[in-house]
N, C-alpha and C positions, 0 to 999 in steps of 0.2 A: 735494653731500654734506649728510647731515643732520647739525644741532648739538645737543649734550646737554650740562647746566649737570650738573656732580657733585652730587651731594647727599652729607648730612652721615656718615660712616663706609663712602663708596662707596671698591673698589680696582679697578684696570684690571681687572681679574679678573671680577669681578661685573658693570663694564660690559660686556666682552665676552660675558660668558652673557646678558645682557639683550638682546645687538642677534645672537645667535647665533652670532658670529664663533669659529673654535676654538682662537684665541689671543689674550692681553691684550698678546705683541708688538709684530704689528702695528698694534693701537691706541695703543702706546704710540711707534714709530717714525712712523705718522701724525701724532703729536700733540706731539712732543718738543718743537718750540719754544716751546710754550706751557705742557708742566709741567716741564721741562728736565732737568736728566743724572742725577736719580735718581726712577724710575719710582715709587717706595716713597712718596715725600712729594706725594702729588696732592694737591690743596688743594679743598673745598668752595667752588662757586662754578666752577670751569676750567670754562671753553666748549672742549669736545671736538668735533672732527669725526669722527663716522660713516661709514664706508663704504656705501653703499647699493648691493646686486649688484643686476643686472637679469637675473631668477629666470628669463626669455625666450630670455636668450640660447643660440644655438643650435639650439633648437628648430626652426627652420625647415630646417637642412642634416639632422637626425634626421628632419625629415616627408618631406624630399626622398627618404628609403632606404625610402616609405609603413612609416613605422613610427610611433608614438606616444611623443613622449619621455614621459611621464609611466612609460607600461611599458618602453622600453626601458631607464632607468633602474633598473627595481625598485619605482617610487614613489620614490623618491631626486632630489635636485636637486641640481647639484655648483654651491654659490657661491662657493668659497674659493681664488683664480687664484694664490695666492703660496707659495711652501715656505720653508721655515727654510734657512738657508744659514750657516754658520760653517767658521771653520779659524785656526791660529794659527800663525805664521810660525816653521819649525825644521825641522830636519833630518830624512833617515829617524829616527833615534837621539834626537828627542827635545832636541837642541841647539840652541842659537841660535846664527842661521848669521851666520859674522863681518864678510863685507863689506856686512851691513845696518843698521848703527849709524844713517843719517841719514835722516832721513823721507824717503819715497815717495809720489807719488799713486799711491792707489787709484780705479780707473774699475768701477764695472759698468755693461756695453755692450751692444747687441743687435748684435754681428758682421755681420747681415745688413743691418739698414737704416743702423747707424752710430748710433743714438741712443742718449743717456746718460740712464742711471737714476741714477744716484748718485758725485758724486766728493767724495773725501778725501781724508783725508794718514792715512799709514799708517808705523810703525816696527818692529822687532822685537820689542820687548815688546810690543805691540797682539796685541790677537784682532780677528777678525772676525765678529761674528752680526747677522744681516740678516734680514729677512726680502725676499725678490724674486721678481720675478714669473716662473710657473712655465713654461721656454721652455728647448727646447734650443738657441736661439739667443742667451743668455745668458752672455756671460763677464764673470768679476770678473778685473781686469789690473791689475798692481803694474809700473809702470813701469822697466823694466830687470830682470825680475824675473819669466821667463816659469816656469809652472807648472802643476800636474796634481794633478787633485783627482778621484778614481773613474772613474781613465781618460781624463778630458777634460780634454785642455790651456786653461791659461785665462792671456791674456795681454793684454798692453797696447796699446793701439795706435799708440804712438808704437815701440813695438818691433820691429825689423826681423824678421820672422817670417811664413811663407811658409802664407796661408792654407788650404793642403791639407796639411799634417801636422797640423790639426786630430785 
């Protein structure tokens, strides 16, 4: 990864237009341990990590279809492998549901290889906004606490839950 020193009235905002990225999010979940829990107060001076995409990637399974990624594309380059992801724990109705008073680990998992992307602690009053990497082999799982977000069930793995009702 590349590093970048902030300079003096820079916001994540304008770093991410500088390195193309189309969110100051992920720069800012990139970076968090270093400008900490409010994205608002960057300090002149933070060593940021950059993401640097490899502009390549792919290209070769696109030459494999004798095609040209450059056209098959449009002139377009897709380098941006992560979506926004959020949801806030409540009922159909908008309620907070009652037997979730006491913190939970949250997991996001790849279901298929078993690797963890991201664990927490999670309670009723929390949201959740992420940004994660873009995979339908990606579940976010609330331990004891299986669920469905636009049709995809997304659950724990400590949860007894029968991987074909996927």
């Amino acid at each position: 990864m590349k590093k970048y020193t902030v300079k003096p009235n820079e916001d994540l905002g304008s770093i991410a237009k500088k390195f193309w990225l189309p969110s100051w999010k992920y720069l800012y979940e990139l970076n968090k341990d270093v400008i900490g829990d409010n994205p608002d107060l960057l300090k002149e001076g933070t060593k940021l990590q950059i993401p640097q995409w490899d502009s390549t990637s792919g290209d070769e399974k696109i030459k494999e279809k004798n095609a040209e990624p450059f056209e098959y594309c449009n002139g377009l380059r897709y380098a941006y492998p992560w979506v926004p992801f959020s949801f806030s724990i409540a009922d159909e109705k908008g309620d907070k549901i009652p037997d979730f008073d006491k913190e939970r680990e949250l997991l996001v998992w790849n279901y298929k290889t078993k690797q963890t992307i991201l664990k927490d602690k999670i309670k009723v009053s929390d949201s959740f906004e992420k940004l994660l990497p873009m995979s339908d082999d990606i579940i976010v799982g609330i331990d004891g606490f299986p669920m469905e977000r636009n049709g995809k069930r997304h659950f724990h793995p400590n949860d007894d839950f029968n991987e074909g009702q996927r």
